[in-house]
N, C-alpha and C positions, 0 to 999 in steps of 0.2 A: 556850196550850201554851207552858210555859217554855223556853230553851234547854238547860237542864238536862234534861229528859226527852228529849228528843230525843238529850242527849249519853248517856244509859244504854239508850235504845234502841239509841244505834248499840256500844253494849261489848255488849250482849247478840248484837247482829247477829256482831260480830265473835269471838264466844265459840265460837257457835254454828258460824261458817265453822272455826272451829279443830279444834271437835269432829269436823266432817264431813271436816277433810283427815285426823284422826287413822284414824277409823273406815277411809276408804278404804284407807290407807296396812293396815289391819291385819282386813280383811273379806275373804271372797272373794265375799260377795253384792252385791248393787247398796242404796247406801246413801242413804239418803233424807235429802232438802234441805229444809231450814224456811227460812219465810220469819219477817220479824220487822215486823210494823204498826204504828205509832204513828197512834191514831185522834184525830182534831182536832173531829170533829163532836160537837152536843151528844149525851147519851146518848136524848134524844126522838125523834131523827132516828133510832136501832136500833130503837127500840119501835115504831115506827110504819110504819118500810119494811123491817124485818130481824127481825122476830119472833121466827123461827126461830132465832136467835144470842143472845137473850137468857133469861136461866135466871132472874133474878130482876127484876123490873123495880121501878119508880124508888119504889113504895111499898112494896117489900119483902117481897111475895109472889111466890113461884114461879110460874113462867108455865110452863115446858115444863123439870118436874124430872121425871127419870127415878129413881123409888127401883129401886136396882140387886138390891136382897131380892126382890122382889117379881118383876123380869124374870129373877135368875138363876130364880128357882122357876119360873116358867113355863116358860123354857127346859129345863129339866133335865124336868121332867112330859110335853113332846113327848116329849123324848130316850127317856122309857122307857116309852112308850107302847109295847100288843103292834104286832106286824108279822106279817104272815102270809108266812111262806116258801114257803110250795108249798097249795095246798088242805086246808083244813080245820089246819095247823100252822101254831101262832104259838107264836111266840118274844116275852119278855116280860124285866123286870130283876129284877121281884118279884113274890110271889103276889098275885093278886085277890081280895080278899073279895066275898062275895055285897052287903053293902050299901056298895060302896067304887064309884062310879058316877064317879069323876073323870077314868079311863078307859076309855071305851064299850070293852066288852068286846061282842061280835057275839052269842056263846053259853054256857050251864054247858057245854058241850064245849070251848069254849074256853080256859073258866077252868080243866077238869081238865088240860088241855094245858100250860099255862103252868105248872100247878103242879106239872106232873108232869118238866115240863121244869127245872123250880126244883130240884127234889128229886134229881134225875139231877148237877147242877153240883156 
């Protein structure tokens, strides 16, 4: 580790503490503190005790990439999944087709329900 890396660690460290007086000076929430690391170990020593922290490791493949496409859809497919409000009523974002199975739908009473409820909005 050069002296030089250590001395832009420390302008970033000190960047940072600026940003955080300004923030307070003009927040009325509680404003959150970053720290700033300068890592000295080899990058073997992350791979092998730190797994979790490395996203591409040293041949250049992805170890734990997250494709964000893929999580926002899935999130978003919970989100509007039906929900039953009271016995026998659910409430839904969109219609259910009969061969659209992405959403366990319970019953064709259900799906009249949803789509009746769709049609009503």
């Amino acid at each position: 580790m050069t002296r030089s890396a250590f001395a832009l660690a420390e302008r970033f460290k000190h960047a940072i503490e600026a940003k955080a007086r300004e923030r307070e000076r003009t927040s009325k929430g509680e404003v959150v503190h970053y720290n700033v690391f300068v890592v000295t170990d080899h990058f073997s020593e992350f791979e092998v005790n730190y797994p979790h922290l490395v996203a591409w490791d040293s041949k250049g493949i992805p170890s734990n990439w997250n494709d964000f496409a893929i999580r926002e859809r899935e999130e978003i497919c919970n989100l509007t999944q039906a929900t039953e409000v009271c016995d026998g009523l659910w409430v839904c974002a969109h219609t259910f087709r009969s061969d659209d199975h992405t959403n366990a739908v319970p019953s064709s009473e259900t799906q009249m329900t949803c789509q009746t409820i769709k049609m009503l909005s």
